[in-house]
C-alpha positions as CSV (number, residue, x, y, z in Angstrom):
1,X,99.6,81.6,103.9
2,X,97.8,84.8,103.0
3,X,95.7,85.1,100.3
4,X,93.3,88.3,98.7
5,X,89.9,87.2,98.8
6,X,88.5,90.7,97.8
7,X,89.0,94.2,96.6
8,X,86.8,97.2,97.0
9,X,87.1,100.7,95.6
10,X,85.8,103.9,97.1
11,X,85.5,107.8,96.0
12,X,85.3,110.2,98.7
13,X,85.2,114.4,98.4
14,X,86.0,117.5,101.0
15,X,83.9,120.2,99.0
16,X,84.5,123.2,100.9
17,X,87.3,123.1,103.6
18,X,90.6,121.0,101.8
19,X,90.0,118.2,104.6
20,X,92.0,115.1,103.1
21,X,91.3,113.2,106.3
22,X,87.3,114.0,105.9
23,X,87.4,112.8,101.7
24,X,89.7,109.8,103.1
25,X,86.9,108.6,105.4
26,X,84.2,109.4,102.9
27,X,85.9,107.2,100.4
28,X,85.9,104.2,102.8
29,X,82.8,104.7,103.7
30,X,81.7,104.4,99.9
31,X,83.7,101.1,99.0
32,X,82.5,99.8,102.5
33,X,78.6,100.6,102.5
34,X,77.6,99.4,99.1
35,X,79.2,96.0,100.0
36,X,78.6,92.9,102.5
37,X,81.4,90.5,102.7
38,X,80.2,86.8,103.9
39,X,83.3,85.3,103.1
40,X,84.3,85.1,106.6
41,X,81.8,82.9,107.9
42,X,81.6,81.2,104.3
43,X,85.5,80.5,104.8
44,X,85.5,79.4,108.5
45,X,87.1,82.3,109.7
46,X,85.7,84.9,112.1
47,X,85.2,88.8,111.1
48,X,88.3,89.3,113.3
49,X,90.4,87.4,111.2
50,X,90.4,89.6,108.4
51,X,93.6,91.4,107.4
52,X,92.1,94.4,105.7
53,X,94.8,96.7,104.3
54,X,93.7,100.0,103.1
55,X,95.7,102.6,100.2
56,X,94.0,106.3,100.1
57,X,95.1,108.0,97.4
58,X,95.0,111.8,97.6
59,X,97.0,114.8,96.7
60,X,98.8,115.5,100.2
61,X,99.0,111.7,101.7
62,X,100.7,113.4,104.8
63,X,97.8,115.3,105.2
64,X,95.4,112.1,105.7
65,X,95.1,111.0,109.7
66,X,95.6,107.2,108.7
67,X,94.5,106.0,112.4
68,X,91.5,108.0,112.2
69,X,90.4,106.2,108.9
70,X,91.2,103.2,110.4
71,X,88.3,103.6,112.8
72,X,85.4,103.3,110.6
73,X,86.2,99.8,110.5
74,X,84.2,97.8,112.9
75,X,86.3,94.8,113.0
76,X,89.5,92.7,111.6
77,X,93.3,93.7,111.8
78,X,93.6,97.3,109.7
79,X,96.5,99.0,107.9
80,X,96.1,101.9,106.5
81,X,98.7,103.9,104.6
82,X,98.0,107.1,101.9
83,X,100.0,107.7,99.0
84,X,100.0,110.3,96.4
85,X,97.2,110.5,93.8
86,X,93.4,111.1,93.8
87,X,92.8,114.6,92.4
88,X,92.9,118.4,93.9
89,X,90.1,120.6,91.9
90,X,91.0,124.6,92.2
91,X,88.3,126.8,93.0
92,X,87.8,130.0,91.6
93,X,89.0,132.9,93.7
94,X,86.7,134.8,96.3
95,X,87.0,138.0,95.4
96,X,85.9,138.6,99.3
97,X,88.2,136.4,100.6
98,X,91.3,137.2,97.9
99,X,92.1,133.4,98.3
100,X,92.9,131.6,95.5
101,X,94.2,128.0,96.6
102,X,91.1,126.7,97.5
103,X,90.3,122.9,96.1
104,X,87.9,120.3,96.0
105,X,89.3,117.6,97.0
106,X,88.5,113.9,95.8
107,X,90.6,110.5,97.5
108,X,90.4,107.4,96.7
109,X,90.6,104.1,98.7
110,X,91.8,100.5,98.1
111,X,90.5,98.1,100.1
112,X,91.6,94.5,100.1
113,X,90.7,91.7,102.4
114,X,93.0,88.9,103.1
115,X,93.0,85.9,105.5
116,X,95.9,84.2,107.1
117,X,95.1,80.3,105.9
118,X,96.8,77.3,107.3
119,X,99.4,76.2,104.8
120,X,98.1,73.5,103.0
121,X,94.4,74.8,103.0
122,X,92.6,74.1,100.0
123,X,90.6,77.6,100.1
């Protein structure tokens, strides 16, 4: 049976180039590095065992390289998948440049572990 054991949120941004794989990563990185799940070893499981499933949010989902995001994980069985939301911020237009669809681009990510417990486990 498998059950949530913990959530964590992330904000990532690609300032300057529109890169929704880049802000992807970034928010990963920032739900991931502020936290240290114990829960494996406090469970009885090993850091393999977790099922970590991963939502980015951004403006262009089919822009975000999912198996690339999945990478900065260093261990457990990884899903990622990108839907649409986070936020696209226009830039002002470079007069030098006469491009106007630049944006800042902010994702978000939804990370939740799981682990796969024998049926009848008390945990």
């Amino acid at each position: 049976m498998i059950k949530k054991v913990a959530m964590e949120l992330g904000m990532g941004t690609s300032l300057r180039h529109a890169n929704y794989t880049a802000a992807a990563k970034r928010a990963v990185s920032d739900a991931l590095w502020r936290n240290a799940l114990t829960v494996a070893d406090a469970l009885g499981f090993t850091r393999e065992d977790m099922i970590i499933s991963v939502d980015i949010a951004v403006q262009k989902p089919e822009e975000v390289d999912c198996a690339a995001v999945a990478e900065i994980f260093p261990y457990g069985k990884v899903a990622v998948s990108a839907s649409f939301g986070g936020l696209d911020i226009a830039k002002p237009a470079d007069a030098a440049r006469l491009e106007s669809s630049d944006v800042t681009v902010i994702a978000q990510a939804a990370i939740v572990v799981s682990f796969d417990f024998p049926e009848g486990a008390s945990s």
